[in-house]
DSSP file (Angstrom, degrees, kcal/mol; ACC not computed):
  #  RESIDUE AA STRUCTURE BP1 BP2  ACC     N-H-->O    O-->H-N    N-H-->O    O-->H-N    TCO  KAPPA ALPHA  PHI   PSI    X-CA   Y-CA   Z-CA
    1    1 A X              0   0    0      0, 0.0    97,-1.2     0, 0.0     2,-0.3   0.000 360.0 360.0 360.0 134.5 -128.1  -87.8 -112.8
    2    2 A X  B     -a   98   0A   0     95,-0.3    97,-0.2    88,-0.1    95,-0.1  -0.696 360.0 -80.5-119.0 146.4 -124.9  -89.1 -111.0
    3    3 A X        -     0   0    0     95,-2.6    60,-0.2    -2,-0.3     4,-0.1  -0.440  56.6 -94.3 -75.2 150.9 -125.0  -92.6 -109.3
    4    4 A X    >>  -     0   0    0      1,-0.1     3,-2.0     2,-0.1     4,-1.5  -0.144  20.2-136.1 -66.7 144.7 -126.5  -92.7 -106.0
    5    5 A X  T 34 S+     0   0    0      1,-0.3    -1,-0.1     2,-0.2    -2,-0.1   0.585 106.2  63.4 -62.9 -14.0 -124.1  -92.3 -102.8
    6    6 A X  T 34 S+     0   0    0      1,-0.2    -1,-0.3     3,-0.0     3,-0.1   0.032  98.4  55.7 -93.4  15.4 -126.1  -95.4 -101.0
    7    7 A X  T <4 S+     0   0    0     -3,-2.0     2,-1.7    -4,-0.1    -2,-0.2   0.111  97.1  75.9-142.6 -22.3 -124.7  -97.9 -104.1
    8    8 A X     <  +     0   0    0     -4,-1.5    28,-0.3     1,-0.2    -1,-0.1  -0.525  53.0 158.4-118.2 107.8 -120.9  -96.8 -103.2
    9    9 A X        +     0   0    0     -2,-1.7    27,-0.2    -3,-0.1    -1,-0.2   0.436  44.7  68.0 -92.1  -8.9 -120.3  -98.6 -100.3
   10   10 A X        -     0   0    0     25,-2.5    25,-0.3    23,-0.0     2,-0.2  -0.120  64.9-139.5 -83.4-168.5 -116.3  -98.7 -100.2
   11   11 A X        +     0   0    0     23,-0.2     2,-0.2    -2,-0.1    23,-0.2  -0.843  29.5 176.9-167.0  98.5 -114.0  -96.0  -99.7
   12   12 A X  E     -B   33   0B   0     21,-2.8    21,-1.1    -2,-0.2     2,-0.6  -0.608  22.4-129.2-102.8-177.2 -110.5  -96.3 -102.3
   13   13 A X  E     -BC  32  74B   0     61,-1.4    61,-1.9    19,-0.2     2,-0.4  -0.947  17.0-153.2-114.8 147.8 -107.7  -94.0 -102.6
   14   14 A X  E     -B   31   0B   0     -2,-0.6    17,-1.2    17,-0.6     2,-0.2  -0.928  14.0-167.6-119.8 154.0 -106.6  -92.8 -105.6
   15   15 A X        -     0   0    0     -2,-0.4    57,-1.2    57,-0.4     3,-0.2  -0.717  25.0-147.7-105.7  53.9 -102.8  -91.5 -107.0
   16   16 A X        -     0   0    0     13,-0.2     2,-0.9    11,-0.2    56,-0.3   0.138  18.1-123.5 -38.3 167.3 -103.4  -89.8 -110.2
   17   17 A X        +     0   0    0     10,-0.3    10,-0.3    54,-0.1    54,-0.1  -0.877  29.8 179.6-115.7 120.2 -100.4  -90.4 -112.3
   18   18 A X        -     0   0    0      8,-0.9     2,-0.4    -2,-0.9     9,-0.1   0.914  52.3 -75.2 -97.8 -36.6  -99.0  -87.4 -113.5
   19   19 A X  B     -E   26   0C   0      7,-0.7     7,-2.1    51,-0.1    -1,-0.2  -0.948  53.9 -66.5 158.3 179.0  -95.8  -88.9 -115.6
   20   20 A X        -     0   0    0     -2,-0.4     5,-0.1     5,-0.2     2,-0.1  -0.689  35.3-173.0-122.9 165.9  -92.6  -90.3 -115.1
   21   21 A X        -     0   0    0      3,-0.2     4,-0.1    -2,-0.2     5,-0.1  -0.431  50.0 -89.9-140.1 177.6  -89.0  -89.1 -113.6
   22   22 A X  S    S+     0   0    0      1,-0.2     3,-0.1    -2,-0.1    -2,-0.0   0.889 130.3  50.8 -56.2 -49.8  -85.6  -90.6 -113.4
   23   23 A X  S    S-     0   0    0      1,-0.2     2,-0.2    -3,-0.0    -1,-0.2   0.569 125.2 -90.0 -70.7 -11.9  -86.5  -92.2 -109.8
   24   24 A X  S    S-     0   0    0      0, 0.0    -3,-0.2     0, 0.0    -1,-0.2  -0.638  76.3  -6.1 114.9 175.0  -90.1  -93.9 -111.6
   25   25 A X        -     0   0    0     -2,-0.2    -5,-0.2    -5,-0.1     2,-0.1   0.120  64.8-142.3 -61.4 138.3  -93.7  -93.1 -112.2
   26   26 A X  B     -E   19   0C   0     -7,-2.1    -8,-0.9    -5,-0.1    -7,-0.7  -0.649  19.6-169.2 -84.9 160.4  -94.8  -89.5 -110.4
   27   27 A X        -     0   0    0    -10,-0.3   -10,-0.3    -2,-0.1   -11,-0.2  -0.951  14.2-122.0-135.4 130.0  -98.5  -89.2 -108.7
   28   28 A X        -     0   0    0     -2,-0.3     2,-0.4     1,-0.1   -12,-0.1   0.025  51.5 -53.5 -67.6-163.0 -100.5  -86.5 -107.3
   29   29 A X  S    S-     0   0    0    -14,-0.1     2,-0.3     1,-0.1   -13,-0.2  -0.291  70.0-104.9 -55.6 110.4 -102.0  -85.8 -104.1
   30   30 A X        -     0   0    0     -2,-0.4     2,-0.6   -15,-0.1   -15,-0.2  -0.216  27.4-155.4 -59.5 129.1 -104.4  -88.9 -102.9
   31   31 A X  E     -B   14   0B   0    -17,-1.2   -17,-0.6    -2,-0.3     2,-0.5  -0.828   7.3-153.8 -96.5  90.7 -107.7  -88.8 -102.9
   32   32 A X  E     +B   13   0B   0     -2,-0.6     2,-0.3   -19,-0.2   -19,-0.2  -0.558  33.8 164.3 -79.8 119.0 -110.1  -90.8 -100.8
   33   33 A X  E     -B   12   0B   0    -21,-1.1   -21,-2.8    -2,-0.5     2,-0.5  -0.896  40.5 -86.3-132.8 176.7 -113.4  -91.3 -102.5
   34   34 A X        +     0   0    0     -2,-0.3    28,-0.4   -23,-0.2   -23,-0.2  -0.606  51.7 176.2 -11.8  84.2 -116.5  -93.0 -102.6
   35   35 A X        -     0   0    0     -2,-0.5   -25,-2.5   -25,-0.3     2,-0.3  -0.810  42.4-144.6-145.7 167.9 -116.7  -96.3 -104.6
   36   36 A X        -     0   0    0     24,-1.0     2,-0.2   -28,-0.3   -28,-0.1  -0.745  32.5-165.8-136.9  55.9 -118.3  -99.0 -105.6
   37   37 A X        -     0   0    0     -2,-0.3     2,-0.4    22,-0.2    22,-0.2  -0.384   9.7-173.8 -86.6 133.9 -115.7 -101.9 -105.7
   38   38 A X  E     -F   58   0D   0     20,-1.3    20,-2.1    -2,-0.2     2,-0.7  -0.968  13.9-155.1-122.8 135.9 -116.3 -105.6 -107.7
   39   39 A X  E     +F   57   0D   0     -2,-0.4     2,-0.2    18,-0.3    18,-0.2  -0.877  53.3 115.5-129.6  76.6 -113.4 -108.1 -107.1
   40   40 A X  E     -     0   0D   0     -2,-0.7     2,-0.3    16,-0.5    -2,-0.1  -0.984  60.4-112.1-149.3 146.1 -114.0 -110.2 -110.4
   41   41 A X  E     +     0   0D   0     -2,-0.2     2,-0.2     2,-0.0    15,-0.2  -0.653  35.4 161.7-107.8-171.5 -111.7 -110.7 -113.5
   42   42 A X  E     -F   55   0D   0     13,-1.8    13,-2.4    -2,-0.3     2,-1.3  -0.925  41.1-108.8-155.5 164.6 -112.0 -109.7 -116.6
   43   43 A X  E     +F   54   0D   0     -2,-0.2     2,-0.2    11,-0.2    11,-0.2  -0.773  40.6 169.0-124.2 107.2 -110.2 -109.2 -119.6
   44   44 A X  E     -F   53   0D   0      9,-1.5     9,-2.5    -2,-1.3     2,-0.3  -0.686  32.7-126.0 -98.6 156.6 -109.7 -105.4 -120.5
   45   45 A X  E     -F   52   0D   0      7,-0.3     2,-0.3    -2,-0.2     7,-0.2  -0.748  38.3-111.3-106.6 157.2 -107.3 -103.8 -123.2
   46   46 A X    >   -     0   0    0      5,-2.4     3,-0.8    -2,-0.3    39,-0.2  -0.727  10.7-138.0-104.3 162.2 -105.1 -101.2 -121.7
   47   47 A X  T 3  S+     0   0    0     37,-1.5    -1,-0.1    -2,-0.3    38,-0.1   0.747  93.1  51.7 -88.9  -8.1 -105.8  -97.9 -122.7
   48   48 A X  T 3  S+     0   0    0     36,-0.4    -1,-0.3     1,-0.1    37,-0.1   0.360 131.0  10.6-109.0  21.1 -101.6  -96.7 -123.1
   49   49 A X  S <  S-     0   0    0     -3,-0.8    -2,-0.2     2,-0.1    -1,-0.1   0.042  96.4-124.5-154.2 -15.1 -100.2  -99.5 -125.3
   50   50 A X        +     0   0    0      1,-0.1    -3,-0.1    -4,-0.1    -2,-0.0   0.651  64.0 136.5  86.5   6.0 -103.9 -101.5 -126.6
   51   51 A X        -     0   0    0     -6,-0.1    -5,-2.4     1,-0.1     2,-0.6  -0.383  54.4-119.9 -77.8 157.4 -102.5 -105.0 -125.2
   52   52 A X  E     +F   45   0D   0     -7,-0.2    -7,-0.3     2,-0.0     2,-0.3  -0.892  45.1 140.8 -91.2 130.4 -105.0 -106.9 -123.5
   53   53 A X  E     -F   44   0D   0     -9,-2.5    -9,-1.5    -2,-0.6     2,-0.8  -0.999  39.7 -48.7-147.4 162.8 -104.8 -107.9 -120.3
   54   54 A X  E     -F   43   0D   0     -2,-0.3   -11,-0.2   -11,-0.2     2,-0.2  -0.332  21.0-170.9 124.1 -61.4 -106.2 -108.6 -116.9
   55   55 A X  E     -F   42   0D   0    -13,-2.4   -13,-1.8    -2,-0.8    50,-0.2  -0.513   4.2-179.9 -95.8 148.5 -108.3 -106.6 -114.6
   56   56 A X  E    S+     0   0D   0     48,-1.7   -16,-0.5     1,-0.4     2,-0.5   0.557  75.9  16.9-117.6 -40.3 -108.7 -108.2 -110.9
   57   57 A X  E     -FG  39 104D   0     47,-1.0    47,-1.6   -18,-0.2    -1,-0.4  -0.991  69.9-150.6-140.3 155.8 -111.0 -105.5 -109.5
   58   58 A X  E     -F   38   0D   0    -20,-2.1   -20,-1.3    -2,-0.5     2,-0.3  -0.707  12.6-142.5-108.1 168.8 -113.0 -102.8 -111.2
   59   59 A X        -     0   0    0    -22,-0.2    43,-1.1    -2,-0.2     2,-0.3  -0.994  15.3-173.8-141.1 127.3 -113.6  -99.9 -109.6
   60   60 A X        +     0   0    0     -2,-0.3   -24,-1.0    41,-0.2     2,-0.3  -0.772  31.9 136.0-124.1 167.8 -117.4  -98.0 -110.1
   61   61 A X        -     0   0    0     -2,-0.3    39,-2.0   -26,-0.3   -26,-0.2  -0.611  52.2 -43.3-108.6-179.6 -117.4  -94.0 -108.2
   62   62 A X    >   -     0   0    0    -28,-0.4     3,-2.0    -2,-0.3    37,-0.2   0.069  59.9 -94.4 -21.0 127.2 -118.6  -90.7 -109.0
   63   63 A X  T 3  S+     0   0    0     35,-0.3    -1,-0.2     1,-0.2    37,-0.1  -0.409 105.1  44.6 -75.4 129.2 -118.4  -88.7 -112.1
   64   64 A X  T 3  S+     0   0    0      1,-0.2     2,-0.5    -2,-0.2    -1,-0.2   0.116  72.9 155.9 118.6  -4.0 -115.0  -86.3 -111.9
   65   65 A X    <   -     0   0    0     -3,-2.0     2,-1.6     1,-0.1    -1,-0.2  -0.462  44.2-139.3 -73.5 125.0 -112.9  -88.6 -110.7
   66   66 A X        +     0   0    0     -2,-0.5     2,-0.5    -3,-0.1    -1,-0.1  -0.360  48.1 133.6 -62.8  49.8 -109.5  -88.0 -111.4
   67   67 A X        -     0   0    0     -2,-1.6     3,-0.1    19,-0.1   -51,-0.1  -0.762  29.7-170.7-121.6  91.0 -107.6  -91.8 -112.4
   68   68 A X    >   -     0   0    0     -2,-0.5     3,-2.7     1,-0.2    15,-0.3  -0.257  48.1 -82.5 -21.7 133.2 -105.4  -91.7 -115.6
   69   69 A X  T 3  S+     0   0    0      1,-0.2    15,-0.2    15,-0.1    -1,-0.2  -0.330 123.4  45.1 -29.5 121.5 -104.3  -94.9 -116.7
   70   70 A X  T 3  S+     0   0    0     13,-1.8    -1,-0.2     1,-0.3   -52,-0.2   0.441  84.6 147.4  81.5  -3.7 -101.2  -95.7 -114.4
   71   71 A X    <   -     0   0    0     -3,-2.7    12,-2.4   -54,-0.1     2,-0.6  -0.399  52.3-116.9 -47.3 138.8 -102.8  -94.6 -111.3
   72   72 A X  E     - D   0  82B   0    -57,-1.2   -57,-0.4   -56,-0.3     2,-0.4  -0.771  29.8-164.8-102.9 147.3 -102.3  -96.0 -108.0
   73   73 A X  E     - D   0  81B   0      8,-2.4     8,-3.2    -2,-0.6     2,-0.5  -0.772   7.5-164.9-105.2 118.3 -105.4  -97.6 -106.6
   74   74 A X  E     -CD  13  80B   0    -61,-1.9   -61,-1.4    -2,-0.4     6,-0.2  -0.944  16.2-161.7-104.0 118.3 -105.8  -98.5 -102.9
   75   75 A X    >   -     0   0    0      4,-2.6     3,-2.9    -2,-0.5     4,-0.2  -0.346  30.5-103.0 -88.7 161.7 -108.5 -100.8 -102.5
   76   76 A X  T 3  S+     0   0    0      1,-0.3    -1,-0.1    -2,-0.2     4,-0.1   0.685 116.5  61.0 -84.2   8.4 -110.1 -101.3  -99.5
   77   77 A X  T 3  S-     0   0    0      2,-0.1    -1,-0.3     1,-0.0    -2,-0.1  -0.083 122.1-105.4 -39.1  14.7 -108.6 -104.7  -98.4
   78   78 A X  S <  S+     0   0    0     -3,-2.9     2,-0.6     1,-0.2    -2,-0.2   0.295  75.0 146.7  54.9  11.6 -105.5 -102.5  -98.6
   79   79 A X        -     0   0    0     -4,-0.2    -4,-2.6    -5,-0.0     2,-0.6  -0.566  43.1-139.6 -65.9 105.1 -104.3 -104.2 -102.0
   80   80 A X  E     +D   74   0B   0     -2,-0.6    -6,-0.2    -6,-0.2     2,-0.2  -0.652  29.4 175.9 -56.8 109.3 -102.4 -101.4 -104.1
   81   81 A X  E     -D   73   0B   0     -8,-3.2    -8,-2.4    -2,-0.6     2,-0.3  -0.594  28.9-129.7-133.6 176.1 -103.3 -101.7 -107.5
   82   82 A X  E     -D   72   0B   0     -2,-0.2    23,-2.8   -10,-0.2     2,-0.2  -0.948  31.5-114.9-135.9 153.9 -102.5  -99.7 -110.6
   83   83 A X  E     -H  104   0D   0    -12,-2.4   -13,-1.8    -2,-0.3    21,-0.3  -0.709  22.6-168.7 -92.1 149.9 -105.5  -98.6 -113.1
   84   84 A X  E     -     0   0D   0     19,-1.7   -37,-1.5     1,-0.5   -36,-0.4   0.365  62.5 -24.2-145.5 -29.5 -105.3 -100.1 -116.3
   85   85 A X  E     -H  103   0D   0     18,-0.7    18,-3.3   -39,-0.2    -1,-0.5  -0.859  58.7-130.1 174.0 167.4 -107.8  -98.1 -117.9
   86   86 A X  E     -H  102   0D   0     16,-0.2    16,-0.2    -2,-0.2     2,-0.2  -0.688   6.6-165.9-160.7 109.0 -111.0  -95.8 -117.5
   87   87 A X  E     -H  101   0D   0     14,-0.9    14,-3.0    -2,-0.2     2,-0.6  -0.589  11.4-153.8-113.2 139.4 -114.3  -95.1 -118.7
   88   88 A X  E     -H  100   0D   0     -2,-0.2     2,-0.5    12,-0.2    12,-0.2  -0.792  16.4-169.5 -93.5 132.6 -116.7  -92.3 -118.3
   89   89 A X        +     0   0    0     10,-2.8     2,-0.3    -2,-0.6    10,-0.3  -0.747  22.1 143.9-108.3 131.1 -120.0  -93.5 -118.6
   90   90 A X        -     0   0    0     -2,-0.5     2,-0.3     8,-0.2     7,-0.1  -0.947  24.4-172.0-157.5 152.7 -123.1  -90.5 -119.0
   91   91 A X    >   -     0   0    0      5,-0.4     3,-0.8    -2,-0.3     2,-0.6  -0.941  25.7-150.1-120.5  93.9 -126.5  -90.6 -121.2
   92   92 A X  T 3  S+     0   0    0     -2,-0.3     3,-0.1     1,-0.2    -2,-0.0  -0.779  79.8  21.4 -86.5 154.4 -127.7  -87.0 -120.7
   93   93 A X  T 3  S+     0   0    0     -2,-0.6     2,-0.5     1,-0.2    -1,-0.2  -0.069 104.7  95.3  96.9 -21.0 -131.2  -87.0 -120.9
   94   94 A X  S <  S-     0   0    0     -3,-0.8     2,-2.9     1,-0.1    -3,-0.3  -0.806  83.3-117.3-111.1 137.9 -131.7  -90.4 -120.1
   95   95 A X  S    S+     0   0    0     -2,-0.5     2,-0.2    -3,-0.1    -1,-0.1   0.009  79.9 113.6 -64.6  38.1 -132.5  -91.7 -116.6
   96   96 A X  S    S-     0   0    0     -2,-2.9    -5,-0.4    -5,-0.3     2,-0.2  -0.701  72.3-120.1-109.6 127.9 -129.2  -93.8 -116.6
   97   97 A X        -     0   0    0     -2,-0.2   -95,-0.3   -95,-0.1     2,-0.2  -0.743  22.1-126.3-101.7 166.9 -126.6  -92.2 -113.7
   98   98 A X  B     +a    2   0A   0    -97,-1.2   -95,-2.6    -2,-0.2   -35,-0.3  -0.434  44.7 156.2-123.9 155.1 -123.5  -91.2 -115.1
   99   99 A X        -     0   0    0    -10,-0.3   -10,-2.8   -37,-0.2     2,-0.3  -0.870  35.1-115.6 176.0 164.9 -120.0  -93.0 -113.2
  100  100 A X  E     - H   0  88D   0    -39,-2.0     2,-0.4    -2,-0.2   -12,-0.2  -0.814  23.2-152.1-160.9 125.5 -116.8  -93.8 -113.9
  101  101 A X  E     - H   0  87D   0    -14,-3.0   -14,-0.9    -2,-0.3     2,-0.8  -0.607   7.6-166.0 -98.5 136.4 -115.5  -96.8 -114.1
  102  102 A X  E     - H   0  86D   0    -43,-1.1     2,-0.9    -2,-0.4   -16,-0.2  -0.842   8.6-157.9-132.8 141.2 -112.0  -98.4 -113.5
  103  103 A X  E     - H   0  85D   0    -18,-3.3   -19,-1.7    -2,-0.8   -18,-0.7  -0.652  21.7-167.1-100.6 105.6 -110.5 -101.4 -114.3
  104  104 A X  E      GH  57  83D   0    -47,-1.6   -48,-1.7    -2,-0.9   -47,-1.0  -0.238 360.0 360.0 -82.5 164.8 -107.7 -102.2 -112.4
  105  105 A X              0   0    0    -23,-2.8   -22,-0.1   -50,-0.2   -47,-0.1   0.723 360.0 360.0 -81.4 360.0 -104.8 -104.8 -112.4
């Protein structure tokens, strides 16, 4: 069971992060999806060095989505934001819908 499309009521973009170049961090093709956005902080460890820091919006959509740590995140109040880390949540079997969540700067 995947969360229902009537509980993501935004629309972000996403940037995967593919790796870094001379010129600075690389992204792939952007990706508008579905989302579920919460504008509260919180204090998240990041998932590519362990520091804590942090997060200003979280980010809730559809299970497959594609946001590496070091994504860029457009949210839809048009603030660009970088993903800070990102968890897939699933129970199969249990009547819990499966998401993936990202915590943004």
């Amino acid at each position: 069971m995947r969360v229902p499309d009537a509980l993501l009521r935004h629309r972000v973009t996403v940037a995967p992060y593919i790796g870094d170049s001379a010129y600075g961090p690389i992204y792939g093709p952007e990706q508008t999806v579905r989302a579920l956005v919460a504008a509260t902080v919180r204090q998240v460890r990041r998932a590519t060095d362990g520091r804590e820091t942090v997060s200003t919006a979280q980010v809730i959509a559809a299970p497959g989505l594609d946001c590496p740590p070091g994504s860029r995140v457009t949210l839809p109040d048009g603030r660009v934001t970088t993903a800070l880390s990102t968890a897939d949540h699933s129970a199969p079997g249990l009547p819990v819908p499966a998401c993936v969540e990202v915590s943004c700067e």
